[in-house]
C-alpha positions in Angstrom: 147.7 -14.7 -10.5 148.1 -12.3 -7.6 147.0 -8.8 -7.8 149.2 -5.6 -7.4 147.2 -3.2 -4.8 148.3 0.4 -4.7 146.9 2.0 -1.1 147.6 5.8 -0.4 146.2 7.4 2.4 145.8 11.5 0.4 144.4 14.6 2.0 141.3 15.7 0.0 143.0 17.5 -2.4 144.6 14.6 -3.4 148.5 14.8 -1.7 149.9 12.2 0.5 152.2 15.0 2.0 152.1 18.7 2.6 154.4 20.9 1.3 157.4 20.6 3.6 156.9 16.6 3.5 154.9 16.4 6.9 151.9 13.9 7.2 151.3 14.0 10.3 147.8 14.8 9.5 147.5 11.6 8.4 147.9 9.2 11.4 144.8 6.7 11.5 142.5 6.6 14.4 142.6 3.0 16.0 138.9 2.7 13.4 141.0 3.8 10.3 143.7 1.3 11.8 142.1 -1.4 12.4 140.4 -1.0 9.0 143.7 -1.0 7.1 144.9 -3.7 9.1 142.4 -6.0 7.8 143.0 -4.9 4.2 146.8 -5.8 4.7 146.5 -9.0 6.3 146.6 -11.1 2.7 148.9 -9.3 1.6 152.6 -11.2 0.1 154.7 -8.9 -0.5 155.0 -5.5 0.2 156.8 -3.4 -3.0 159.0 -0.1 -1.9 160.9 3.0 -2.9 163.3 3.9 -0.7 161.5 7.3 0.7 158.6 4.8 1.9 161.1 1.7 2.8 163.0 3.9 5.7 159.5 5.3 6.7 157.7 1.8 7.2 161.1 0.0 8.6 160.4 1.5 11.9 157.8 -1.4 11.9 160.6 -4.0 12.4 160.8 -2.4 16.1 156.8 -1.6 16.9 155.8 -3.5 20.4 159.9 -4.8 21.3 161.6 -4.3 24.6 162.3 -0.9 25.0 160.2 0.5 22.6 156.9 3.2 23.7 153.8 1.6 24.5 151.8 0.8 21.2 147.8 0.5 20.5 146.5 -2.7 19.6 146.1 -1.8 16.2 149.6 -0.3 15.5 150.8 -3.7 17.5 149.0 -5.7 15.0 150.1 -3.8 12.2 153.5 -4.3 13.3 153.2 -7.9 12.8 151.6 -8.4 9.7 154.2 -5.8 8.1 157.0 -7.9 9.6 155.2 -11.4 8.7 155.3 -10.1 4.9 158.2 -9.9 2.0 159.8 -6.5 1.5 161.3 -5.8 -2.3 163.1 -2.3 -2.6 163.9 -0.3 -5.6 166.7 2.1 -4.7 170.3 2.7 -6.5 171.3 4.6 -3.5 170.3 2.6 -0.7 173.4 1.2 0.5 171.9 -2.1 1.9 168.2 -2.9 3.9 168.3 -3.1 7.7 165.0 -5.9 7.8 164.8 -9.3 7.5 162.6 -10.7 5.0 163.7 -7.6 2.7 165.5 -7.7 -0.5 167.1 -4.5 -2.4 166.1 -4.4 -5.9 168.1 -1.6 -8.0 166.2 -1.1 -11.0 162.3 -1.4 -11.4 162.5 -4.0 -13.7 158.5 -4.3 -15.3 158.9 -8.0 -16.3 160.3 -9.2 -12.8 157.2 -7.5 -11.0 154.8 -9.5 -13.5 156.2 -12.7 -13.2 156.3 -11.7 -8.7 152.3 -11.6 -9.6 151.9 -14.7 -11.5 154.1 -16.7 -9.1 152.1 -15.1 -5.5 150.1 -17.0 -3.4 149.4 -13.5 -1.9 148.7 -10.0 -3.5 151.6 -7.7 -3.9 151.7 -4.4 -2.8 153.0 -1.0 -4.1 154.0 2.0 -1.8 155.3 5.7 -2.8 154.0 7.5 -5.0 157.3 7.4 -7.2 157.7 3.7 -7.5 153.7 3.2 -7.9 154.0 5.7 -10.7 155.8 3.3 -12.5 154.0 0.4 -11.9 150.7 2.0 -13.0 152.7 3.3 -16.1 153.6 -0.5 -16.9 149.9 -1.6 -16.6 150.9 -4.0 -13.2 148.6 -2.1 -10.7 145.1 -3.9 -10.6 143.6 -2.3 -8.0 144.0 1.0 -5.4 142.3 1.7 -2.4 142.3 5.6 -1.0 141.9 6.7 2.2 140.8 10.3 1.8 141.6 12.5 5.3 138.9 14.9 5.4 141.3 17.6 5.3 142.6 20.0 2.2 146.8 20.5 2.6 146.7 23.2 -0.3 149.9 21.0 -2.4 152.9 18.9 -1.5 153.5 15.7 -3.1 150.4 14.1 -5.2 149.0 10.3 -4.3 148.2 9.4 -7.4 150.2 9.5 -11.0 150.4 12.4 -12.8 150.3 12.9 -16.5 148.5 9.4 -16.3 145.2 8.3 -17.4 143.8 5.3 -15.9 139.9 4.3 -16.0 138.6 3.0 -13.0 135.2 1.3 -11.7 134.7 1.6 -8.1 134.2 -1.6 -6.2 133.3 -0.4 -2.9 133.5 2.6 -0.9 133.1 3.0 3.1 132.7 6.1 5.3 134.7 5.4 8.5 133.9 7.2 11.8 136.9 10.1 11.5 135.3 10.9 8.3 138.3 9.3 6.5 136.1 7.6 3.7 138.5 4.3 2.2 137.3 3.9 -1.8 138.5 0.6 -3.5 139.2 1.1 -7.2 139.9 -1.7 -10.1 141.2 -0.5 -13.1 139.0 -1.1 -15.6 
């Protein structure tokens, strides 16, 4: 059985957005990139709400004709995002604009555990809304966190609220930026 991964990428006080929904602040340095391009490499399927599906679809476009020149490691990303299945969980979205991408209407618990039990490849959860309620159905198995060494003073939180999960900490690493990535299993 597959496992369903939650990454977030949180200021230190815990938000993956300030207060007018700006995150700029937390744009990788090609370290921190390369870094999270090696953690989504094995990763399936990628699992999205629609806030965070129109954000990452600019992928699709990363390193073609007529796009800005790209790093290496956004290059790469680029193609391990477009190399993996997309599911979307939106009522409003009126259709998806990427191949490899299906729109899901409802978060349906039962359809995401079977996804794991059937993947070859871990599964992946994005947006803090849609993660919420995975982790409320008991599907998330593991998260990673890379904490920006930064305080935003509020905005939107990384992690559930009004949620308690137990945790043991697998493994922890301190990257050059001071972004420090912390892998969690829910224990």
């Amino acid at each position: 059985m597959a496992k369903l991964i939650y990454a977030a990428i949180v200021s230190l006080d815990g938000f993956i957005e300030n207060d007018s929904g700006g995150f700029e602040w937390a744009l990788p340095d090609p370290e921190t990139h390369a870094f999270v391009n090696e953690l989504e490499r094995p990763l399936g399927t990628y699992l999205y709400g629609r806030r965070m599906y129109e954000t990452m679809a600019g992928w699709q476009t990363v390193g073609q004709p007529g796009e800005p020149d790209v790093s290496p490691e956004e290059l790469e990303f680029a193609e391990v995002w477009r190399a993996a299945d997309k599911v979307v969980y939106s009522r409003t979205l009126p259709e998806v604009v990427t191949p490899r991408t299906r729109l899901e209407r409802e978060f349906d618990p039962e359809a995401v555990r079977q996804m794991k039990d059937d993947a070859e490849q871990d599964l992946s959860v994005s947006g803090p809304g849609l993660a919420q309620h995975a982790f409320v159905a008991g599907l998330v198995d593991e998260i990673h966190l890379f904490v920006f060494p930064l305080i935003v003073g509020g905005g939107r939180p990384g992690l559930p609220q009004g949620l308690r999960v137990d945790l043991e900490l697998l493994e922890e690493r301190q990257l050059g930026s001071g972004v420090v990535h912390m892998r969690y299993a829910r224990s």
